[in-house]
N, C-alpha and C positions, 0 to 999 in steps of 0.2 A: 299128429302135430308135434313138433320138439316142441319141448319146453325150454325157458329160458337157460335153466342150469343144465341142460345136455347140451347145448351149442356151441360150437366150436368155440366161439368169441366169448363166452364167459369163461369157459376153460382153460383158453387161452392167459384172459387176464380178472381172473377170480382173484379174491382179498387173499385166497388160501396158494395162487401159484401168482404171484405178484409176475409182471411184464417186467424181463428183463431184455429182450430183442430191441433193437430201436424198431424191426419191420414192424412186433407186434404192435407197439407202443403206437405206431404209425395210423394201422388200421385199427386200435381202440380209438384213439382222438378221433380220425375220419368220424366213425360209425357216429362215436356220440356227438363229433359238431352236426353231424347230417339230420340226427334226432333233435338237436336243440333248433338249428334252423327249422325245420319241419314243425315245432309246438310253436316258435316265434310265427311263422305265416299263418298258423289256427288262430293264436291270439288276434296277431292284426285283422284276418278277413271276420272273426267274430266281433270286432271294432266297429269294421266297414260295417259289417250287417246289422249291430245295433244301433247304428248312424242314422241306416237308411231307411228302416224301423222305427226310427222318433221321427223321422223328415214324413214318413208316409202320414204318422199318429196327427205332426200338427199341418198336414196339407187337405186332411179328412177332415181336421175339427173346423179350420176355415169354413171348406167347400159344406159342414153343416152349418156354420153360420148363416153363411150365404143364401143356402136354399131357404132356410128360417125364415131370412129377412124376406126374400123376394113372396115366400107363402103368405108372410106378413102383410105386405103391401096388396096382395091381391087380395084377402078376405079384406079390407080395410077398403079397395075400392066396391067389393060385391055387399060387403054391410051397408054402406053410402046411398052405394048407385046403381044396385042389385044385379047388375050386369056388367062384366068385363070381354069388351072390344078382345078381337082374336087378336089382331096387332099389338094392341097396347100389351098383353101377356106375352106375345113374343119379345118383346122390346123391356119387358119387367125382367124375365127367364134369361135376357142374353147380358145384362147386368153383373157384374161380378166383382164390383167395387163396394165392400160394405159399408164406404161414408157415403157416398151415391145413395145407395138404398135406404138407409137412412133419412138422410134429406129429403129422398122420394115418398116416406112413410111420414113425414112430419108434411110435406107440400098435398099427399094425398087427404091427407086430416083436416088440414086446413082450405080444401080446394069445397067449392059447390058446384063444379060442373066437370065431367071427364076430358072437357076440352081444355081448363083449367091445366088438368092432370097433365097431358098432353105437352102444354109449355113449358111445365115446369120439368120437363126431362133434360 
């Protein structure tokens, strides 16, 4: 593999044989805007990527809320009323609004019958 100080382009325009060509001077500038572009789009797409990486962090911590909530409400109805309707679970699980669930966990606490539960959806 060359090394940096055997290639033409340093040789060319090393501190020790300064560019005096306009050609050389031409294709020092090129190479190094091509290098400065090239670390400018690493930064940006490392930008994008850490963006999409905190979007994923707070769409998980939600979607753990959520299930939180919804596990909430059903041991809340099987403490109660020892059994949870396959429906009513489907309909708790398809839920995915956490003021909703909430609501549903304070109506579930305060209900005495799962028919109750039921209305209050």
């Amino acid at each position: 593999m060359l090394k940096l100080e055997e290639s033409y382009l340093y040789k060319l325009c090393s501190r020790n044989t300064p560019c005096h060509h306009k050609k050389q001077q031409e294709v020092f500038f090129y190479v190094r805007k091509e290098y400065i572009d090239r670390l400018k789009e690493v930064v940006r797409m490392t930008r994008i990527g850490a963006a999409l990486i905190e979007e994923g962090r707070i769409e998980g911590r939600i979607e753990g809320r959520i299930r939180k909530a919804q596990e909430s409400i059903l041991d809340a109805i099987k403490a109660k009323f020892e059994t949870i309707p396959d429906e009513l679970k489907d309909k708790i699980t398809s839920i995915n609004d956490e003021k909703k669930l909430d609501t549903l966990l304070i109506a579930v606490i305060k209900s005495n019958s799962i028919d109750e539960v039921y209305k209050k959806m």
